[in-house]
N, C-alpha and C positions, 0 to 999 in steps of 0.2 A: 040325398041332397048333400052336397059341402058344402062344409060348415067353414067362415071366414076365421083367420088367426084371433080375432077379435073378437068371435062368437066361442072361442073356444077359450080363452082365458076370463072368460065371463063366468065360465061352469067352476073356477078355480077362485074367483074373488066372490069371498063369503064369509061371514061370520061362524056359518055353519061348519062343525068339527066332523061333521060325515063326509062335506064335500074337502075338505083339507085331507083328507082319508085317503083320497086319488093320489095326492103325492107320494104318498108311502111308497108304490111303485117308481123305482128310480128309470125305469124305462118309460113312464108315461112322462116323467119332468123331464127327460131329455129330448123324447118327440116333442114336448111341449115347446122348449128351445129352440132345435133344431127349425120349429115351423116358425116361431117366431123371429129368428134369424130371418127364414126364409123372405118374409112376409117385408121386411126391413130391407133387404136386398133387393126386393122387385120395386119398392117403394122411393129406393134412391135409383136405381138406374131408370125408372121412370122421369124419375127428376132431373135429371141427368141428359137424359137424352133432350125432353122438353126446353133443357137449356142450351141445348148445342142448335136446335132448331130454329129457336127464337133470337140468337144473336146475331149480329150483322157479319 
């Protein structure tokens, strides 16, 4: 199953110092970026487009 940009920054907002441990990987926090970028970009052009539709 994939897993949403939002379900994946969820595994990373913790108190807990194990899951803070994921970052230590600077390849995991840049995928984690990069998707999060990603997720932001489909999020405006979404937006974006619904506004070129709905104007007169």
């Amino acid at each position: 199953m994939v897993k949403s940009a939002a379900e994946i920054v969820e595994e990373f907002l913790s108190d807990d110092a194990k899951r803070w441990g994921k970052l230590a990987s600077e390849v995991n926090w840049r995928r984690l970026e990069l998707l999060l970028l990603r997720e932001i970009l489909l999020e405006l052009k979404k937006l974006n487009q619904s506004k070129l539709t709905s104007s007169p």
